[in-house]
N, C-alpha and C positions, 0 to 999 in steps of 0.2 A: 401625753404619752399614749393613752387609748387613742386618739385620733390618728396618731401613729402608726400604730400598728396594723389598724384596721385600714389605713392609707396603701400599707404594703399587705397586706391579707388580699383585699382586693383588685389590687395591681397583679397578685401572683394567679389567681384564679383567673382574673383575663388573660395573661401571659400563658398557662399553662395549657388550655383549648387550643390554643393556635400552635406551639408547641405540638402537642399531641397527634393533634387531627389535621396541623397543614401536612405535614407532610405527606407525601406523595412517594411512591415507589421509581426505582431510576430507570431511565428507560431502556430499553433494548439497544443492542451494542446494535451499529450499523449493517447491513446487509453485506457481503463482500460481492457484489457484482455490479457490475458499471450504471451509473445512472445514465438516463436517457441523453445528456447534452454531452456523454464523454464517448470514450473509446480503451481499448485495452488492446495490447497484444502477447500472446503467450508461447510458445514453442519448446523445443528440444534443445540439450547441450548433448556434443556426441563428443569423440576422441576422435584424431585419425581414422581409426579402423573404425567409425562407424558405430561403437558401445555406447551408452549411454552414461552422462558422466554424472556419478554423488557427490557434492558438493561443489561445483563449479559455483563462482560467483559471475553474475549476471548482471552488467552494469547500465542500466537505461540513463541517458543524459538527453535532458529540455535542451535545445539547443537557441533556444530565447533566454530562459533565466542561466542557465549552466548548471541548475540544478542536478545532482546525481542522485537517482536512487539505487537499490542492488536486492538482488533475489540470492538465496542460497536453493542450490536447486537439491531437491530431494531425492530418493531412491532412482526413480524414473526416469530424473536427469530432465524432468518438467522446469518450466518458469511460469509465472504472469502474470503483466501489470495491468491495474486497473482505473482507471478516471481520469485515465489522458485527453489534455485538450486534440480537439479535433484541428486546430489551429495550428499546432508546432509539430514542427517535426522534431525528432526523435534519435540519435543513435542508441544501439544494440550491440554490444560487446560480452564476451567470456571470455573468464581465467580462469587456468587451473594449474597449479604447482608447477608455474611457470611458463605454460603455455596458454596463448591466446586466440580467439575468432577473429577474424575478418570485421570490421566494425560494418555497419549494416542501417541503413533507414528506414524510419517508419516516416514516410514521406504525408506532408499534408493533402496530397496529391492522391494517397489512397483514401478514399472515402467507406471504406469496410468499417463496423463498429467492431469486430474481431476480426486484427490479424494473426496469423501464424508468420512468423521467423525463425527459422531452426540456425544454431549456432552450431558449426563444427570448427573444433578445435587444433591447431596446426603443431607440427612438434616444436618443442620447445630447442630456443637454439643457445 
């Protein structure tokens, strides 16, 4: 029974140092700007007349995978993605409460690591 216990006594002392002292603090959230092998593009959503639109949704499609992803644009009526392959092209689309943009390429054919695409939005019919 003493062997016992001092079996687990000194199983928990070793246990606990590692416990205690491995751990490690979590690291840093990722940086939000493009790494060196990708690409990003960012722009404007306007209306019609030219304003600038809050919440327009912003739909970029991989047109390799068909993956979609989507931006809600903010005050400014800003977007932009970031860590796109330099390899795929790209469309660029905006909605807004029933109205939509012109769909739009990011062609692999541009070799810019920041494009601009500004989305203007057409009346809704």
């Amino acid at each position: 029974m003493v062997t016992l216990r001092r079996s687990v006594l000194l199983l928990a002392l070793g246990i606990v140092p590692v416990i205690i002292f491995g751990q490690q603090p979590a690291p840093p959230p990722p940086a939000r700007t493009p790494d060196t092998g990708a690409r990003s593009v960012h722009g404007k959503v306007t209306n019609p007349a030219g304003v600038v639109v809050n919440g327009a949704v912003v739909l970029l499609k991989d047109t390799k995978t068909l993956q979609v992803r989507s931006f809600i644009t903010p005050k400014d009526g800003q977007y932009h993605f970031y860590g796109l392959s330099m390899n795929v092209d790209y469309q660029l689309r905006a909605e807004y409460q029933g109205a939509a943009s012109n769909t739009k390429t990011l062609s692999v054919f541009d070799s810019k690591k920041d494009s601009e695409i500004n989305l203007k939005l057409k009346n809704a019919s």
